[in-house]
C-alpha positions, 0 to 999 in steps of 0.5 A, spaced: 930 346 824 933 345 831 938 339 833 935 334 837 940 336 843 937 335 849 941 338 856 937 340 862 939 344 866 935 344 872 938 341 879 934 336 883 934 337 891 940 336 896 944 334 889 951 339 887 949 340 880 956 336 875 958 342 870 964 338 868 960 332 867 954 337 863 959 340 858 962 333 857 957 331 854 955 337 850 962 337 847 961 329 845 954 330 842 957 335 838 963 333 836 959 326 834 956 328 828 951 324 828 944 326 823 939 329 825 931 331 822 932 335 815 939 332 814 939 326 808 941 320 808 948 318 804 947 314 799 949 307 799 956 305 796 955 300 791 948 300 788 947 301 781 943 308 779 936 307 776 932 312 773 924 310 772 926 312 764 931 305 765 926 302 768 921 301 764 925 301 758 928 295 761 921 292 762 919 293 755 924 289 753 925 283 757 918 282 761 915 275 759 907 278 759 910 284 753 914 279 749 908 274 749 903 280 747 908 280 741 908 273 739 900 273 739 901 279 734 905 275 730 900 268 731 894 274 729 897 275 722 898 268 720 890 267 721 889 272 716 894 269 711 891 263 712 883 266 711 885 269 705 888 263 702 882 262 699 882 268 695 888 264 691 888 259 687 890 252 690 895 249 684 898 242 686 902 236 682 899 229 682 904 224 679 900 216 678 903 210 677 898 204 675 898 196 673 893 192 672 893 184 672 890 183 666 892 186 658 885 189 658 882 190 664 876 194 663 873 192 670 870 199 674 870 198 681 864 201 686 863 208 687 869 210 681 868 215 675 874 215 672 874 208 668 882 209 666 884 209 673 884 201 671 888 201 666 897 200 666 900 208 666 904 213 668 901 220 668 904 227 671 900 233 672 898 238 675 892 241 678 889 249 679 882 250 683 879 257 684 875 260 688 870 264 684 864 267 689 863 264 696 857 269 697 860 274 701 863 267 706 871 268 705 871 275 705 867 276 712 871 271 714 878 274 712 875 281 716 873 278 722 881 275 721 883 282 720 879 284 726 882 280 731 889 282 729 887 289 730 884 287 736 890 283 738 895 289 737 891 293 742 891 288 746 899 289 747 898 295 748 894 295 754 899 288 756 905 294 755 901 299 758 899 294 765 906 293 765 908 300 765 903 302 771 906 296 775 913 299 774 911 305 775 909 303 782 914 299 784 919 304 782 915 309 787 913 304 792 921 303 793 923 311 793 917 311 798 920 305 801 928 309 801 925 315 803 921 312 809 928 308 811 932 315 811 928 317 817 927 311 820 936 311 821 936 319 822 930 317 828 934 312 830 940 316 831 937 322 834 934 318 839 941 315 840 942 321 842 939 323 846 938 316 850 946 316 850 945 324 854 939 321 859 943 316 861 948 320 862 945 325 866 941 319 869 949 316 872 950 323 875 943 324 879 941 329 873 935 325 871 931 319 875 932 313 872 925 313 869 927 317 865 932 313 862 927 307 861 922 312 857 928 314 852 930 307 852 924 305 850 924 310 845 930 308 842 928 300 841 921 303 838 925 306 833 930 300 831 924 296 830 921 303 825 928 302 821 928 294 821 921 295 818 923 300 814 929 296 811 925 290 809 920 294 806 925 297 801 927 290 799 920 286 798 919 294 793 927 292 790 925 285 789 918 287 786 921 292 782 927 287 779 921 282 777 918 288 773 924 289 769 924 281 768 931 281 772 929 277 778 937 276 780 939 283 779 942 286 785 940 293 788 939 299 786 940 307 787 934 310 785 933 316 781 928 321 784 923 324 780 920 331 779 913 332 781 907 332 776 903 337 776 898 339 781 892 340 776 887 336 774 882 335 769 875 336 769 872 329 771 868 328 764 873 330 760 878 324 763 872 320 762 871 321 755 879 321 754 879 314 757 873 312 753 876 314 746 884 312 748 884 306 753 887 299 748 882 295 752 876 298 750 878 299 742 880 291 743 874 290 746 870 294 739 875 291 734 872 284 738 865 286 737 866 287 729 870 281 729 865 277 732 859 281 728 864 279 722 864 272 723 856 271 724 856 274 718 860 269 715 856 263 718 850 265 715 854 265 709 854 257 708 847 257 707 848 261 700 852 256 693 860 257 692 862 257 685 869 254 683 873 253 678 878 247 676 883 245 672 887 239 671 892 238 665 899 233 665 902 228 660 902 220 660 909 217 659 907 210 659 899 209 657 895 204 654 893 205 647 886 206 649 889 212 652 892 219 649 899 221 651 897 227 654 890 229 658 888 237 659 881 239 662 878 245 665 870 246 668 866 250 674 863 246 680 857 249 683 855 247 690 849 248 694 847 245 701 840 243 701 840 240 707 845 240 714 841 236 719 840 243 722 848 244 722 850 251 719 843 255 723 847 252 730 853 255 727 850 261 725 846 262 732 852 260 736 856 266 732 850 271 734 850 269 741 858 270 742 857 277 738 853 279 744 856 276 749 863 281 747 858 286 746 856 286 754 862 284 756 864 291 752 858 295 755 860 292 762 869 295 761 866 301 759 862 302 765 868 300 769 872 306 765 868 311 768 868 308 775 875 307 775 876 314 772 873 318 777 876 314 783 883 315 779 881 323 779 878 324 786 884 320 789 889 324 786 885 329 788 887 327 795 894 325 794 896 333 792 891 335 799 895 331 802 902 333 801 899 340 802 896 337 810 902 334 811 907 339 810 902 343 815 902 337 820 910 337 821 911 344 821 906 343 827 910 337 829 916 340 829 914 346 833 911 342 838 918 338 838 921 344 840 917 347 845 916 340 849 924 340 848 924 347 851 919 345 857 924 338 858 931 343 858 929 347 865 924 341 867 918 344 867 915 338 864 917 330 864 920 326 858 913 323 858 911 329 854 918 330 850 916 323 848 910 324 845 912 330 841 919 326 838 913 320 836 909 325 833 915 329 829 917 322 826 910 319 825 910 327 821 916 325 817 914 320 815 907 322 813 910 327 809 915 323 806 908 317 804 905 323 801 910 325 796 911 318 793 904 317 794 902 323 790 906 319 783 903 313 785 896 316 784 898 320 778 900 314 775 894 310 775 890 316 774 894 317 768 893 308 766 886 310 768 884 315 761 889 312 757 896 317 757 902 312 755 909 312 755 916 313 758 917 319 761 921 324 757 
């Protein structure tokens, strides 16, 4: 690409052209060194390099919402386990001590059963209670647990998965942003140029001052462009640092990445995919089953539970009354009669859930198929979009070219100039929000079917 030099050499009435002047100022702007279009910018001293692989490594292990998913896991099992508790037998020591006023106290008092409770003693024993059948109650009860555990893990997944998609555009967003602040110095710079060679030219009677207000104006526009573009990169930074759980860490250096494949799938198959693999969804399944399970174990506390127990101990101190030790086992069966109505509430309030997560299921499932061919037709776009807007700078750069041309032998004002250098740059710019946008896209689209991981 050519440089940014900009001499004219035509020579305005009645006014001896200053060769020595001219040629002064070609030898400074070439000697200056400063950057042009299509040179990169040199990184910053002092920033810590960052691949997107890091970053999201980093967020995996310290990000609030993952380590809350985690625990939630944990919290899931511990339900299970105390469900199934009830399946085991329930032992348990008992140690009583008894003294009554009188020698032979016989007196029973209201709603006692046990006549040797009023006796003086000291007795220690133990007791075992089992559950024999509950009808099926327990059992729907520890699957409903079960269920929702399983529900849970998918449930990190999908936290672990909405992290690592806002990682992922954090950390575009911000190569955007660096990208977009590196033609924002090489525009300031350019224009600086040519600014510092207008108004040369303009001392010398080469150029009307008019001239040298529109690069100036040019120049300032482009100042603001930068201080724009440097704000952005640090809100993006600010945000990426959140993501990882490092709200205090400095700045970074971030690492670019390769392209991902232009190719996308038929927009069905994504469909079906992100039916089958979205952590969301299968959470929203196990939820269903947990919830049909649970009704089911509502309905079960109409039928008997059978139960067993078993008591045995010894009496140190008795009255003679008394044996010195005491064993007993027998089989309890009960069996509701009636509730006030509480367990048919409890069982149509159980069906009524099941059906609130059934629709809610239905309701994420049509949101997949939306979400997914939106995904798709943007990423679609994303890629035509690099493709016009590498089209739009070639035709941008050509045009900047030619108006440069028209302006060295003075055929055309700065007015033209002007506007072919601001479309240039908003073509840089453009291309340089295609590429970056084109990650973005491709990680969501890949959010959108299901695809996790770090990349490789």
């Amino acid at each position: 690409m050519k440089s940014s030099l900009l001499i004219a050499f035509s020579q305005p009435r009645g006014k001896r052209v200053q060769w020595k002047t001219v040629l002064f100022i070609v030898l400074a702007a070439i000697s200056a060194g400063k950057p042009c279009f299509g040179q990169p910018a040199p990184a910053e001293p002092g920033l810590k390099p960052l691949s997107l692989k890091e970053a999201l490594a980093t967020a995996f292990q310290k990000h609030p919402k993952i380590l809350a998913a985690d625990l939630r896991i944990l919290i899931s099992k511990q339900d299970l386990r105390e469900v199934r508790s009830a399946f085991f037998p329930s032992i348990h020591a008992d140690a009583t001590a008894v003294g009554t006023p009188t020698e032979h106290n016989q007196v029973v008092s209201a709603g006692a059963l046990v006549v040797s409770s009023t006796y003086d003693r000291e007795a220690e024993g133990i007791s075992i209670n089992q559950l024999i059948t509950d009808f099926g109650r327990t059992a729907n009860l520890s699957a409903s647990s079960r269920l929702h555990s399983r529900a849970e893990e998918q449930g990190a997944l999908a936290t672990r998965e909405q992290i690592e998609l806002a990682v992922k555009d954090a950390y575009f967003s911000s190569l955007q942003a660096q990208s977009v602040l590196e033609v924002a110095r090489q525009t300031v710079a350019t224009r600086q140029l040519l600014f510092d060679q207008v108004s040369e030219m303009a001392k010398n009677n080469l150029k009307s001052d008019l001239d040298e207000s529109f690069a100036d104006v040019d120049l300032e526009d482009s100042k603001l462009l930068l201080a724009n573009a440097d704000n952005d990169l640090q809100a993006a930074l600010a945000r990426l640092a959140n993501l990882m759980g490092e709200p205090k860490e400095g700045g970074y250096r971030l690492m670019d990445e390769p392209l991902p494949a232009r190719v996308v799938q038929n927009s069905w198959q994504l469909i079906q995919t992100a039916l089958t693999n979205r952590p969301d969804v299968i959470q929203l399944r196990f939820e269903r089953e947990a919830a049909g399970k649970f009704a089911r174990a509502e309905r079960d506390l109409n039928y008997p539970t059978v139960t067993a127990a078993a008591s045995a101990g010894v009496l140190p101190i008795h009255n003679a009354a008394l044996g010195p030790n005491y064993a007993a086992a027998g089989v309890n069966l009960r069996l509701p009669i009636f509730d006030g109505w509480l367990f048919a509430a409890r069982h149509q309030e159980a069906q009524l859930k099941e059906r609130v997560v059934a629709e809610n299921l239905q309701d994420a499932e049509n949101n997949v198929i939306r979400d997914v061919r939106i995904g798709s037709a943007n990423r679609q776009y994303a890629v035509a979009r690099m493709d016009l807007s590498d089209k739009l700078l070639a035709s941008a750069n050509k045009a900047f070219d030619l108006a440069q041309e028209r302006y060295q032998v003075g055929s055309s004002s700065i007015i033209e100039l002007s506007l072919a250098q601001l479309n240039q740059t908003e073509a840089r710019l453009n291309q340089a929000k295609a590429v970056y946008e084109f990650h973005i896209r491709d990680a969501i689209l890949n959010y959108q079917i299901g695809k996790h991981g770090a990349p490789q």
